[in-house]
Wavefront OBJ file of the C-alpha trace (Angstrom):
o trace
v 13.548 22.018 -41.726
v 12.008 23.011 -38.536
v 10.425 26.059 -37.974
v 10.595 28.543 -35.101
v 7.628 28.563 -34.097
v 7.545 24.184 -33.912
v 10.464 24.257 -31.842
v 9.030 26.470 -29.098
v 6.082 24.232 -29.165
v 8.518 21.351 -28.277
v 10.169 22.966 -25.808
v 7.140 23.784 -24.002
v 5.755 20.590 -24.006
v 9.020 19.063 -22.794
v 8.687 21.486 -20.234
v 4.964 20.622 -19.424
v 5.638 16.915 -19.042
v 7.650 17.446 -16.271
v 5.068 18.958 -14.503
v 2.922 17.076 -12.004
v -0.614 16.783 -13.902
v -3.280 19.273 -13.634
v -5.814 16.572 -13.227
v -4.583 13.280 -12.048
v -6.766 9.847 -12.189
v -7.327 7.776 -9.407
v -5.282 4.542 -8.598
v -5.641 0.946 -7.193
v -3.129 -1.279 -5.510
v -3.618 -4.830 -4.516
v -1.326 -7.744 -3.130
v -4.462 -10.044 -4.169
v -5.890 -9.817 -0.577
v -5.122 -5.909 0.501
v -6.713 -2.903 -2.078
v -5.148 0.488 -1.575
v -7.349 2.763 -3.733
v -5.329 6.384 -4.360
v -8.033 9.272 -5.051
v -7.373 13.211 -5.347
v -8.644 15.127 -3.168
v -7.194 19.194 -3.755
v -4.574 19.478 -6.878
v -3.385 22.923 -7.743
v 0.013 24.522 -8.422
v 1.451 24.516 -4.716
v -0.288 21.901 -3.006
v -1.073 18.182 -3.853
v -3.201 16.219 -1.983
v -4.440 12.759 -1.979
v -7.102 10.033 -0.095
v -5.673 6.799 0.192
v -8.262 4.570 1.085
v -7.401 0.721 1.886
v -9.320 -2.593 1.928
v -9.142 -6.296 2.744
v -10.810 -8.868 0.855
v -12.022 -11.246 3.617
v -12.910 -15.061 3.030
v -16.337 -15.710 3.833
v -17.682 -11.699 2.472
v -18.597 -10.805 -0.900
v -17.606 -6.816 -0.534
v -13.806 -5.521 0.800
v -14.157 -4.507 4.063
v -12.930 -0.885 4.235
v -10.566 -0.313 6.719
v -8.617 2.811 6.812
v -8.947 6.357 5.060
v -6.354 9.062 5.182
v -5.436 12.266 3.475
v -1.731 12.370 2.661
v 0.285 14.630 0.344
v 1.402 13.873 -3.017
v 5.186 12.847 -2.094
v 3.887 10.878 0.654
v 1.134 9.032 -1.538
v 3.820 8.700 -4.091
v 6.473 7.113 -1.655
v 3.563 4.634 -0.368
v 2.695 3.743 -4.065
v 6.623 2.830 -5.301
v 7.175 0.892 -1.829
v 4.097 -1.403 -2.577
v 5.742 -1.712 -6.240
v 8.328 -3.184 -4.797
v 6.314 -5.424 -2.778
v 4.797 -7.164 -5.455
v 1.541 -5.002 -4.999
v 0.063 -4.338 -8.972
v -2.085 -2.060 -10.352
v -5.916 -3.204 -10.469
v -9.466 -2.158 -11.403
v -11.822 -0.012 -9.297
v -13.044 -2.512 -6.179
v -15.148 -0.759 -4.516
l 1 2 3 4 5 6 7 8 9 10 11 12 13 14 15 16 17 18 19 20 21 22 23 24 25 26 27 28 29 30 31 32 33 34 35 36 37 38 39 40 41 42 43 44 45 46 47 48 49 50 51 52 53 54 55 56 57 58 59 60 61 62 63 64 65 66 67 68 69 70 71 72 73 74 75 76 77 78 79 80 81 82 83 84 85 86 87 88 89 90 91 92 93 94 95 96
């Protein structure tokens, strides 16, 4: 038997998970030779915002050489992120 008061917990946490997060982690991308590194920059309630930060691994250099930054908002970053999914682009580790 389920209380009250366990229900309404559900609910809310249902609820909650919907949400974007309060405190999101940052996020690599590579194709093996490109890094796209995704990093918050300002995350509240009404606006989302995130650096994405990209990379090439060149032959003869130990260290990616850093190519591009830019500030874009969280549907944007998101968008960028599933279309280099379907790429073939994986998650990686921190590169830089």
């Amino acid at each position: 038997m389920t209380s009250a008061k366990g229900t309404d917990a559900r609910v809310q946490t249902a609820r909650a998970s919907k949400r974007p997060p309060l405190s999101p982690k940052e996020s690599w991308l590579s194709d093996g030779r490109r890094v796209l590194h995704f990093r918050p920059t300002h995350w509240d309630r009404w606006s989302q915002r995130l650096e994405v930060t990209s990379g090439e691994l060149l032959p003869d250099q130990p260290a990616l050489l850093l190519k591009n930054r830019k500030e874009l908002t969280r549907e944007q970053a998101v968008t960028l992120w599933r279309q280099k999914r379907q790429e073939g682009w994986k998650p990686c580790g921190p590169q830089w």
